[in-house]
C-alpha positions in Angstrom: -23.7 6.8 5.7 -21.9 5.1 2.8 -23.4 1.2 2.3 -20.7 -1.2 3.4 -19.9 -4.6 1.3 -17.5 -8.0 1.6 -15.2 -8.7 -0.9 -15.1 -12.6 -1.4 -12.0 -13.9 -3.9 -14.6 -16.9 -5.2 -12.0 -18.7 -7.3 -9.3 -18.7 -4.1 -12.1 -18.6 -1.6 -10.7 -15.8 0.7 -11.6 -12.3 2.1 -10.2 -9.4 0.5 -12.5 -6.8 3.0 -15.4 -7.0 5.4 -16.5 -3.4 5.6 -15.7 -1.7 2.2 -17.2 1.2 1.4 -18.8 2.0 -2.0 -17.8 5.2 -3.7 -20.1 5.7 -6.5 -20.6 9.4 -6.7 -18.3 12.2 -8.3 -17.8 13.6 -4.6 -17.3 10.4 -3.1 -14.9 8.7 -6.0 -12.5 11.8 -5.6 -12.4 11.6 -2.0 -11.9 7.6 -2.1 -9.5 7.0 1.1 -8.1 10.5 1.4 -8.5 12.3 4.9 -7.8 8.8 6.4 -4.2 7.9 9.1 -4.7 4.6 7.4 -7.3 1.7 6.6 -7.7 -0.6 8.8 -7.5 -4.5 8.4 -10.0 -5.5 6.5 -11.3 -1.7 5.3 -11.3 -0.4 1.6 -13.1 1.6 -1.1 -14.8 0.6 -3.8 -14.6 2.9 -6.7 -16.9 2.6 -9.2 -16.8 3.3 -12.0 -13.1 4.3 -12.1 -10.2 3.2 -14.4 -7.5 4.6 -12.3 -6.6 6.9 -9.2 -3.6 8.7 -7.6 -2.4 8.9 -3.9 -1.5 12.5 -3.6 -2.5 13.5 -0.7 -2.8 10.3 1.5 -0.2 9.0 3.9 -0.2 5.7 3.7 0.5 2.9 1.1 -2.5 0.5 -0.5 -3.2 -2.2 -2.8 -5.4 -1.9 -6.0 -7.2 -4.5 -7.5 -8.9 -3.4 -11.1 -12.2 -4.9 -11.9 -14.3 -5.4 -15.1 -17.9 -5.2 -15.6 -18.2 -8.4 -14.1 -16.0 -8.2 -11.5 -13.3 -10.4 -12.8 -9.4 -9.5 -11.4 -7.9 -7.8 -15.1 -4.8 -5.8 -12.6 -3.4 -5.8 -9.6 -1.1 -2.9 -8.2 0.3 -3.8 -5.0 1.8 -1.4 -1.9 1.2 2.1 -4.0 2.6 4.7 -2.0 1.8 8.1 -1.2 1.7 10.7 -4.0 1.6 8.4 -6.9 -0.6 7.9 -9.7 -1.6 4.1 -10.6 -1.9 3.0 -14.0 -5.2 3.5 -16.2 -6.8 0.5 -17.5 -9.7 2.0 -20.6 -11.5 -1.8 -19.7 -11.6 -1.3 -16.0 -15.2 -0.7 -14.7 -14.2 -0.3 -10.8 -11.5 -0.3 -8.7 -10.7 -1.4 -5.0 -8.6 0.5 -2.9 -7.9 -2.0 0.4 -5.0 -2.1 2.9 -1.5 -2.6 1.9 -1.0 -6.5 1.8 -4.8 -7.6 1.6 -3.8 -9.0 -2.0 -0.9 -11.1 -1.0 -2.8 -12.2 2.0 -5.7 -13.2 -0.1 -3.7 -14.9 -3.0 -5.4 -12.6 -5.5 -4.6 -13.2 -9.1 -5.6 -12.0 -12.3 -8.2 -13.9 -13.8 -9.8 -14.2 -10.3 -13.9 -13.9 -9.6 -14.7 -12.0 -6.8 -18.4 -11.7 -5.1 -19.1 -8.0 -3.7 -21.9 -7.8 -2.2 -23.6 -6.6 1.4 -22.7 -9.0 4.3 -25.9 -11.4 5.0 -25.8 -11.7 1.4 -22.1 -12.7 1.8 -23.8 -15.4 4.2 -26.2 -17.0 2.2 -23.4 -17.8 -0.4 -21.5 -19.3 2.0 -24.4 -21.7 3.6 -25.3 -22.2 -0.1 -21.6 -23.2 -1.1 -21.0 -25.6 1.8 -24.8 -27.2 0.9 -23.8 -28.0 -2.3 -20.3 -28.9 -1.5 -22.0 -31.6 1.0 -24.4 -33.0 -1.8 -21.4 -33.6 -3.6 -19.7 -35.4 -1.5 -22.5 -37.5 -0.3 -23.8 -37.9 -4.1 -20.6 -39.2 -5.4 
């Protein structure tokens, strides 16, 4: 069973995936989201390391947003259909394939941190966030 990670947008602080699988094997990164109908809300794959990838073979549309090394947005691809190949990107360490729309409902930009990590991790960044948030607010 693959390990499963959320996908938090820190600098708009929204959810680009709950359940994303990590792809980080030969076997795995070439399968990425073929043999799939479709992902579902808040599905993806996380390929890593990858500086690009094609939709030949899959049926459905999805977004791509390219990562560096420290998981900083440097491009996003939006609704690439089936049988196509996505740009390459040589400064690219990973890439996320989610569902068709997750970066527009996200408000996803270039330039934008994102936290990947497994969920109760997820979880303590959050209560540690709103802690600090409210020490701020009180301390001011």
């Amino acid at each position: 069973m693959r390990r499963t990670y959320c996908v938090f947008n820190r600098t708009r602080e929204s959810f680009l995936g709950l359940r994303v699988a990590s792809a980080d094997t030969l076997f795995s990164r070439l399968k990425g989201a073929l043999g799939r109908i479709g992902l579902k809300p808040d599905d993806g794959v996380w390929l890593v390391p990858s500086q690009g990838i094609h939709t030949i073979g899959m049926l459905f549309a999805i977004d791509l947003v390219y990562l560096d090394a420290a998981n900083r947005v440097i491009h996003l691809v939006e609704h690439l259909g089936p049988f196509r190949i996505s740009p390459i990107r040589i400064n690219c360490a990973s890439i996320l394939e989610l569902e068709s729309r997750a970066i527009y409902s996200s408000n996803t930009r270039i330039g934008d941190e994102l936290i990947i990590c497994a969920p109760e991790e997820i979880n303590r960044y959050c209560e540690r966030n709103q802690t600090q948030t409210v020490l701020a607010e009180n301390g001011s």
